[in-house]
N, C-alpha and C positions, 0 to 999 in steps of 0.2 A: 308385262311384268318382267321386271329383269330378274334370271335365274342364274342361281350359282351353278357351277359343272363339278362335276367330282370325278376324279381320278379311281375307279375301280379295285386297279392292282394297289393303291394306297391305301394304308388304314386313314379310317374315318379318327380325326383330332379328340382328344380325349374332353374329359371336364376338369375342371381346375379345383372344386373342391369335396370332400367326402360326403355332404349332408345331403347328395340328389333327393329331392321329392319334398323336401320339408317344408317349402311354400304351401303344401296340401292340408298342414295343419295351420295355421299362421297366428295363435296363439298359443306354440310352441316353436318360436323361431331358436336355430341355434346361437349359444354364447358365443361370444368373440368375434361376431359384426355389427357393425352400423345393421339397423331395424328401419324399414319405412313401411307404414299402413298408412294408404291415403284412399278415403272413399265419397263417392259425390253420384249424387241423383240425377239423372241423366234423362228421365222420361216416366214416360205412365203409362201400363198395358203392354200389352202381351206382342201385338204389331212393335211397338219401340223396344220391347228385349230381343224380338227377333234380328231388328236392324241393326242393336249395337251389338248382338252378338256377334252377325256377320261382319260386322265393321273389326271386330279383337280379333277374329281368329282367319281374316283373308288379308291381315298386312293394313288394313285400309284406314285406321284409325291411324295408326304411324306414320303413315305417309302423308296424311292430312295435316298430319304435326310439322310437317316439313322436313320429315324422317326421310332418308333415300334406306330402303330395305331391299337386299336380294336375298331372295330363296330359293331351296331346290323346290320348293311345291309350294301352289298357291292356296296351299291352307295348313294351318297349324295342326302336327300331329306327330306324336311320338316318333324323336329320331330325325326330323328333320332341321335342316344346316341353315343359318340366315348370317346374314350382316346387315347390322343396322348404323345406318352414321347420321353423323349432326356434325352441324356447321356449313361454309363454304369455303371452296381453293384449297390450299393450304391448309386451311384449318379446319378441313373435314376430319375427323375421327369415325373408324368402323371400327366395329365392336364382334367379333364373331359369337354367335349362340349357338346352342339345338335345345329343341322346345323337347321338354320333359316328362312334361303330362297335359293333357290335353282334358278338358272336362264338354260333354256335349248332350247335357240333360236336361230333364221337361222345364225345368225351371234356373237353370245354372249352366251357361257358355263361358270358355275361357282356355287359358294355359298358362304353360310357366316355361319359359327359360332358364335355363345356364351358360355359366360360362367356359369358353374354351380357352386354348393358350392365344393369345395376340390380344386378349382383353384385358382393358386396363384396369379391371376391377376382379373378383372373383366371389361369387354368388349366385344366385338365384332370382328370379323375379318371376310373380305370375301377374293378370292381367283378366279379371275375373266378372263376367257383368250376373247380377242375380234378379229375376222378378218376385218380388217380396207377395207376403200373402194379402197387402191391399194394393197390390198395381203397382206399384213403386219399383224403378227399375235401378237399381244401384249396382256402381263400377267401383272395382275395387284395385288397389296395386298394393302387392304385399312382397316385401322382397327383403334379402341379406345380404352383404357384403363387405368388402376389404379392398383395399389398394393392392394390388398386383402390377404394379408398374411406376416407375420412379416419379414419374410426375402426378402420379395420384396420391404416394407419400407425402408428396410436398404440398400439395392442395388442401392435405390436412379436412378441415372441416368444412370447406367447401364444399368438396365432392358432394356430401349428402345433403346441404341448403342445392346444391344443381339439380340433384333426385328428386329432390320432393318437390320442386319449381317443373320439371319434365312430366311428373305424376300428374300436377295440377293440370299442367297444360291438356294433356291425354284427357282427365277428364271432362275439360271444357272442350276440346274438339269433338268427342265422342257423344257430347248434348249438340252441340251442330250439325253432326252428320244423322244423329237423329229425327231431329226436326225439319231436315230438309226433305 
């Protein structure tokens, strides 16, 4: 796993915007972002919510996506630093996070991100798998945001048809890495 290093005598980067945690509700997202809820069934039973669990909260579902992620720790949990990118060469984009909340219960694995400065967006996003009361293992992406960076002003309504295309992808990887 490739790990970020942090500078100690440095403070740790801030978040970019005031609503930390409100991925927790997600039919209370706040005004004044672009909204994305994308949810897809992914498996059946209790062994396949353990898998995709661990697949959301150890990077491994991202990576699968053909995501390059570094972390300080290889698992998702309050306070810790990642970069996640996409693309290749040149036209890799990294996206700095720290995961927010972390969820690790009998029935509901997941977390949520935010954003730091160097990200071209400014919001939130969690990443939530749940085992339903009939076996049904359902992934969830719920996330807010904004342009924080000139090329994402310009992108206009792009950026969020690329989110929900990303969303999709995650939860088609995340039924593969199930089943395997």
């Amino acid at each position: 796993m490739t790990r970020l290093t942090h500078d100690l005598s440095r403070p740790r980067p801030r978040l970019t915007y005031p609503e930390v945690g409100a991925t927790r509700t997600p039919e209370a997202l706040p005004v004044g972002y672009h909204h994305l809820r994308h949810s897809a069934v992914v498996g059946h039973g209790r062994a396949a919510f353990e898998t995709a669990g661990e697949a959301v909260t150890t990077w491994r579902m991202h990576r699968a996506s053909r995501a390059r992620v570094r972390a300080d720790a290889d698992r998702a949990e309050p306070g810790v630093h990642l970069e996640v990118s996409l693309g290749a060469g040149p036209f890799r984009i990294g996206v700095p996070c720290s995961v927010i909340w972390t969820a690790y219960e009998e029935n509901r694995i997941g977390f949520a991100y935010g954003t730091l400065r160097g990200h071209a967006e400014c919001g939130e996003e969690s990443f939530v798998v749940e085992l339903e009361p009939d076996g049904t293992v359902r992934f969830t992406v719920t996330a807010f945001s904004r342009p924080a960076a000139w090329y994402t002003r310009l992108a206009g309504p792009v950026i969020p048809k690329l989110q929900h295309a990303y969303a999709r992808l995650l939860g088609r990887t995340l039924e593969r890495l199930v089943k395997e």
